[in-house]
C-alpha positions as CSV (number, residue, x, y, z in Angstrom):
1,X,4.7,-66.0,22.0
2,X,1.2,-66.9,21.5
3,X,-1.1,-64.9,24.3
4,X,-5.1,-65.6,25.1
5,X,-6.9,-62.7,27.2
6,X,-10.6,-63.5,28.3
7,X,-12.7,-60.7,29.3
8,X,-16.7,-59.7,29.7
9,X,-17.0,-61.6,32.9
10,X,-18.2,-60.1,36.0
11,X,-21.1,-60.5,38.6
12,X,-25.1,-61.3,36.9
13,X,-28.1,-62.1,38.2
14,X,-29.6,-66.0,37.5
15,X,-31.7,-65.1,34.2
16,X,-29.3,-62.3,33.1
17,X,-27.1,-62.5,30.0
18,X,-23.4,-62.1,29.6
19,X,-21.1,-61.8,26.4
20,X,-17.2,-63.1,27.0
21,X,-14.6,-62.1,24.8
22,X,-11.4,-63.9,23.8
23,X,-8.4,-62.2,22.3
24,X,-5.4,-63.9,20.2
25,X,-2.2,-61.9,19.8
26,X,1.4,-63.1,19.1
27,X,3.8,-62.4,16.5
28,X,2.8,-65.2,13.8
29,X,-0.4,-66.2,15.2
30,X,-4.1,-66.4,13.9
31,X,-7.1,-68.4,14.8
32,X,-8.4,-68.8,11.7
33,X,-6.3,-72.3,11.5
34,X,-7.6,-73.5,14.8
35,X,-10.5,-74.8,15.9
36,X,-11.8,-72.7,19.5
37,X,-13.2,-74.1,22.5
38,X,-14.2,-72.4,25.5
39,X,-14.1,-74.1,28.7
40,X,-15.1,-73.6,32.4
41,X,-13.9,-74.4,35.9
42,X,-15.8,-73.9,39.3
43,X,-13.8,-73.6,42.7
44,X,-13.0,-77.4,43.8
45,X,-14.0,-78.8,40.7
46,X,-12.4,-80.0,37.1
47,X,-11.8,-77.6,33.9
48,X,-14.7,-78.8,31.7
49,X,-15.9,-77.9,28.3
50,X,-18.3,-75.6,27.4
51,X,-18.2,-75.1,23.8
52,X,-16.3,-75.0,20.8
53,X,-16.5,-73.6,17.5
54,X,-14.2,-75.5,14.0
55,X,-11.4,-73.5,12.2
56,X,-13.6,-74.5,8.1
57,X,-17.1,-74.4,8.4
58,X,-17.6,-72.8,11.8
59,X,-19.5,-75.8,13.0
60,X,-20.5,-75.6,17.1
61,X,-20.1,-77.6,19.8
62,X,-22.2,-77.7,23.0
63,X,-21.9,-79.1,26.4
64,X,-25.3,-80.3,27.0
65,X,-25.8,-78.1,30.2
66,X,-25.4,-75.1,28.1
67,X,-27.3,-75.7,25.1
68,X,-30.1,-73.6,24.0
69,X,-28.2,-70.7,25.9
70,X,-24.7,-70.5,25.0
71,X,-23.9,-69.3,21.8
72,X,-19.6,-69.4,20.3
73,X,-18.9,-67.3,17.9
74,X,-15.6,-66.0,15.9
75,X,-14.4,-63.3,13.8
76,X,-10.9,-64.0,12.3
77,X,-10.4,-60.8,10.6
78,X,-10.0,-59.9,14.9
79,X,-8.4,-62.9,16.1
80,X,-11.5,-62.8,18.2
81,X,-13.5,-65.6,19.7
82,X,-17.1,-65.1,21.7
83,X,-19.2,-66.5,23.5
84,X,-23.2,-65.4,24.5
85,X,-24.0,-66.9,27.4
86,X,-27.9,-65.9,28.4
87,X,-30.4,-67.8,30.5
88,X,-27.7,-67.7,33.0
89,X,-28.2,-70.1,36.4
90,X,-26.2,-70.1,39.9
91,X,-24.5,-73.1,38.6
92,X,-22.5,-71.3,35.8
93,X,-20.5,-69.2,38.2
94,X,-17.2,-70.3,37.2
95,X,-13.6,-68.9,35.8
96,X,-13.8,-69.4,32.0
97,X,-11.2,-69.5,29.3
98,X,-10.6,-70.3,25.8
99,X,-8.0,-71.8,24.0
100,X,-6.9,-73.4,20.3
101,X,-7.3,-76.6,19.7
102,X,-3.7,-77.9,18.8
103,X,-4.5,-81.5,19.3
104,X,-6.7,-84.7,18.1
105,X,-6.3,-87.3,20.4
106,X,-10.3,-86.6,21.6
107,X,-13.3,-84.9,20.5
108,X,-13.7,-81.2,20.8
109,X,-14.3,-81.6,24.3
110,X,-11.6,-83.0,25.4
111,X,-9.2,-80.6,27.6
112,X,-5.7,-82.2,26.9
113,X,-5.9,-81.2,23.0
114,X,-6.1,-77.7,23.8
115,X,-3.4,-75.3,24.6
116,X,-2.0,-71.2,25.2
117,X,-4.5,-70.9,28.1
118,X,-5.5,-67.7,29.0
119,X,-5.8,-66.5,32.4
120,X,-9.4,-66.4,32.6
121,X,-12.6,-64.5,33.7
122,X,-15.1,-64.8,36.5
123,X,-18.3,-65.2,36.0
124,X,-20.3,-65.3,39.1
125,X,-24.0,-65.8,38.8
126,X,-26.3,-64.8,41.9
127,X,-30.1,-66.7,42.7
């Protein structure tokens, strides 16, 4: 059983800097054959993408309300995936999770190619 655990969020002031962490356990399972993507979703509103990160070359993906502040990172020795979220605005506040990518019917950002969701972390950004 493949298993996704988000964690790092919490509660920031708007400017402040937060690191989210995303751990991939199960019996036969590494990232290292997946592409990553982290997404995000606000109360009331879709999941939408944030970034992602390939499986080869480690070539990043952006939305564009995050870029220049985000930053997706992985280590597959850990089965880890990270993401360095700084600059950080009101309109972050969100749960976010990651995921594989297991699909190619879209482009990194699409939602429906990804799957093994985790359960999240809260990130809550105060003006």
């Amino acid at each position: 059983q493949v298993q996704l655990v988000e964690s790092g969020g919490g509660l920031v002031q708007a400017g402040g800097s937060l690191r989210l962490s995303c751990a991939a356990s199960g019996r036969t399972f590494s990232i290292e054959s997946y592409a990553m993507g982290w997404f995000r979703q606000a109360a009331g509103k879709e999941r939408e993408f944030v970034a992602a990160i390939t499986w080869n070359n480690g070539r990043t993906y952006y939305a564009e309300s995050v870029k220049g502040r985000f930053t997706i990172s992985r280590d597959n020795a850990k089965n880890t995936v990270s993401l360095q979220m700084n600059g950080l605005k009101p309109e972050d506040t969100a749960v976010y999770y990651c995921a594989p990518r297991v699909g190619y019917r879209g482009s990194y950002d699409y939602p429906e190619d990804y799957y093994y969701w985790g359960q999240g972390t809260q990130v809550t950004v105060s003006s």
